[in-house]
N, C-alpha and C positions, 0 to 999 in steps of 0.2 A: 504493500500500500504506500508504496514512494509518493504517490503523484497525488496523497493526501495535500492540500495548498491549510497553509496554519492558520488557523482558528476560524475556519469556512464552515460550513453549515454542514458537511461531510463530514467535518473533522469531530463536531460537536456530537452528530448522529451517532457516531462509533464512540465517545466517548460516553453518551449515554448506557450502552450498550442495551440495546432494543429486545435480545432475546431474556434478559433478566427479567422484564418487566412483568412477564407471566407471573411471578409472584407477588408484586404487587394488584395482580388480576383476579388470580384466584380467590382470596379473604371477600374479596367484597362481592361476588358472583356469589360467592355462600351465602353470603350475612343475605345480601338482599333478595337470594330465592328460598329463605328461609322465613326475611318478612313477607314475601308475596306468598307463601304455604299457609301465613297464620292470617291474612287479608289485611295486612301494616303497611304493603309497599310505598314508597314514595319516589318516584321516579327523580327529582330533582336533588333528593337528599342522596340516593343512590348515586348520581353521575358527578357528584360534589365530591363523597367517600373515595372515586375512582379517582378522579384527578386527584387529589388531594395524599392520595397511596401511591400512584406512578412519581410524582413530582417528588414527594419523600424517596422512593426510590434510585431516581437519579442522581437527588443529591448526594446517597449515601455511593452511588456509582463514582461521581464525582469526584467527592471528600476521599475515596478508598484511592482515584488515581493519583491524585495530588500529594496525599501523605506515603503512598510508594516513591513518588519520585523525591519528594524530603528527602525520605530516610536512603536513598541512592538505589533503590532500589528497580532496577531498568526493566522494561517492561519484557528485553530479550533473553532475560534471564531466568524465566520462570516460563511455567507451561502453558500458562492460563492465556486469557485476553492480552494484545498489545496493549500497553499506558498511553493514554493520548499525550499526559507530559513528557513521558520517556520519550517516544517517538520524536517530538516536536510537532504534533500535531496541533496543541493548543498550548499557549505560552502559561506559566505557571501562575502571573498575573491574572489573566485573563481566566483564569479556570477557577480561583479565589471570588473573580468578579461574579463566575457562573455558580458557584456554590450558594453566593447571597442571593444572585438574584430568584435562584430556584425557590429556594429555602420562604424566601420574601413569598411568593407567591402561592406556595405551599398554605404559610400563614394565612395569607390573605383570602384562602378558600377554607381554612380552619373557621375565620371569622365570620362567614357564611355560614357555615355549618352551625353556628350558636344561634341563629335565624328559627330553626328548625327544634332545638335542642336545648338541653343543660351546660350552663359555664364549668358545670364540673368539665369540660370536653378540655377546656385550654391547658390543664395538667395533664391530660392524657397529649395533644400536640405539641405542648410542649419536653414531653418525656419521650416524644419519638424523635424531636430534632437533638436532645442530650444524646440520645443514645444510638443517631446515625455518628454522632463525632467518636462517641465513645468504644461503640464496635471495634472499628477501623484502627482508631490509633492507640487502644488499649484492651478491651476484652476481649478479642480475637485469637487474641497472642498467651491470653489465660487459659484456654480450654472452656471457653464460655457459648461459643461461638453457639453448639446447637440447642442451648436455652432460651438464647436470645430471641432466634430462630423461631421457637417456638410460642414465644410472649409476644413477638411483634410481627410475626406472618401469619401467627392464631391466634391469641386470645384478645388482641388488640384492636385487629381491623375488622375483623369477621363480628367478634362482641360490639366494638364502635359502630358500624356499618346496622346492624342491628337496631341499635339502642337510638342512633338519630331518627329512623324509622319507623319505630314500635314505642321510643321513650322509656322501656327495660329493655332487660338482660334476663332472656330465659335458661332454663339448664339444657336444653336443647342447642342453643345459641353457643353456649358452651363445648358441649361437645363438638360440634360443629365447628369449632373454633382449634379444638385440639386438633381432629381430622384434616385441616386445612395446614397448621404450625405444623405436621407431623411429615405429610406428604413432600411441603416446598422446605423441609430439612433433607429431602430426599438429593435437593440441588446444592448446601454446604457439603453432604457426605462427598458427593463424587468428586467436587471442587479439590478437598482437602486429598481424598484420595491419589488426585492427579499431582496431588503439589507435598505429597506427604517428605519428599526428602528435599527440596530447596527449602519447606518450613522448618525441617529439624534444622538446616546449616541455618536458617536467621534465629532461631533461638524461638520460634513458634510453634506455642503448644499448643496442641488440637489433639481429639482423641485418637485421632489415626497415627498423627507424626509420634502418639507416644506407646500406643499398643498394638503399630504395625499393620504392615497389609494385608494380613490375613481378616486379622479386628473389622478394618475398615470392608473390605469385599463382604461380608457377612452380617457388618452394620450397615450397610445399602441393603441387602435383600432383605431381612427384620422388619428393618422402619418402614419400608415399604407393602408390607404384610399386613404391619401393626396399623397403619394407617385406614388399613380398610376395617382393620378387626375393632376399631373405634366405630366403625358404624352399628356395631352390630346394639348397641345402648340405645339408638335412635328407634330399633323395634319397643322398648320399653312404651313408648308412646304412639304406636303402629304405622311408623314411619317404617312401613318395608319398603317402599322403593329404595328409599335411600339406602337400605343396605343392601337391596340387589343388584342394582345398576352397577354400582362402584366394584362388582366382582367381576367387569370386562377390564378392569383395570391389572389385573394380577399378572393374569398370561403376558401382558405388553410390558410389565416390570420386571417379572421375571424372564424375558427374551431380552432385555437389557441387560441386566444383572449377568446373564451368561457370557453377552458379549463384550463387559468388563471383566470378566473372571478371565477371560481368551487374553485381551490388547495390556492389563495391569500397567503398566509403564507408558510415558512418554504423551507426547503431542495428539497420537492418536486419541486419547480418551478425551478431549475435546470431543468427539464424536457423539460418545455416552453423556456428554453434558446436555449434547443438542436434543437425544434421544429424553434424556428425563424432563428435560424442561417441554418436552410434548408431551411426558406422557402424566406428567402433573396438570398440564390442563386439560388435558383427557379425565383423569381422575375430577377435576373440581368442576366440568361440566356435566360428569353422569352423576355424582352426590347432587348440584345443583336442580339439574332435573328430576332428579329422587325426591327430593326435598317439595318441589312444587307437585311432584303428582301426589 
């Protein structure tokens, strides 16, 4: 990607990175075909939650490229995504400007959202922009990484997404929220997977860099099991679709799962990343569709 021109609207697009954003997709596709299952939905509080999830996600895109290039660390060095600042794609000024200005507008659709809702909400937005900074340049490198995951890709958006909608928080919504955190933890596993030895040489602990590639290939197939075996609580309240639909999910996780267990090393398993992050919103459109029939 030579012919990337610096801080062009291509340059930008890739530094978002477009394929992550499925997790900011899925939380709120639940919440809100969970309030349209209970007859809550709100069409403009829902497309607010959306935006307001993507643009959080970018910024955390963002803030993740910028404090790699700080810390020297070049985007050719590692498995994962090119760095828009390593590359020189986007100047490191300019990408500081892009953090605020996301961040800014993020907010400014938070503040909307109180239109709709409870002021309790601005502790909740403002504990997702602490803890986009916080992730990246501190509890990533704990072994924190797939709690996080799970508080702010489940119980966060999917419970928020909800609650502006409905005005509570049901235990439904809950669940719901776990199945969601549980599945897009499906995309830090493999991430880490791929990156499990450049993280042990930066001094990065993750559960994989620290109980190996076995851990990790068998922590992909689990979480992705468990994921579904969380619907199974949503029969409690005879929500069977939602637990049957999500079991066209299995076979397509586990034909990935197989072809991470084959490629284990290098640049290839990109591949597997591409493959999860389809096959997570495969998973959050048949729960979602379970959910409303």
């Amino acid at each position: 990607m030579d012919d990337v021109k610096q801080n062009s609207v291509r340059a930008w697009v890739l530094a978002a990175r477009p394929k992550t954003l499925t997790g900011a997709v899925i939380p709120v596709l639940i919440g809100t075909a969970l309030a349209w299952s209970d007859g809550r939905f709100g069409l403009w509080q829902a497309l607010i939650c959306l935006a307001f999830a993507m643009l959080m996600q970018i910024a955390a895109n963002f803030i993740n490229d910028l404090y790699d290039y700080l810390r020297g660390t070049d985007g050719a060095d590692r498995l994962g995504p090119q760095r828009a600042c390593a590359q020189g794609w986007i100047s490191p000024d300019r990408m500081k400007a892009g953090i605020v200005v996301t961040i800014a507008l993020a907010c400014g659709l938070g503040c909307l959202i109180l239109y709709f809702s409870s002021p309790i909400l601005i502790l909740v937005g403002l504990a997702c922009v602490i803890f986009a900074f916080l992730y990246t340049t501190l509890l990533s490198y704990l072994g924190l990484g797939d709690l996080l995951v799970l508080v702010f890709f489940g119980l966060v958006p999917v419970c928020g997404t909800y609650y502006v909608q409905a005005g509570l928080v049901t235990g439904d919504a809950v669940v719901a929220s776990l199945c969601s955190g549980v599945v897009i933890d499906l995309l830090l596993i493999v991430n880490n997977y791929r990156d499990r030895d450049t993280d042990c040489a930066a001094g990065k602990v993750t559960l994989i860099a620290k109980w190996g590639e076995k851990f990790g290939r068998y922590d992909y197939l689990i979480t992705g099991l468990v994921a579904w075996a969380l619907t199974l609580i949503l029969l409690v309240h005879g929500r069977v679709w939602a637990c049957v639909l999500p079991l066209f999910f299995i076979p397509v996780h586990v034909s990935t799962w197989r072809e991470m267990s084959v490629i284990r090393h290098g640049k290839a398993l990109n591949r597997v990343l591409g493959l999860t992050s389809r096959n997570m919103l495969f998973y959050g459109l048949l729960l979602a569709v379970g959910l409303i029939l």
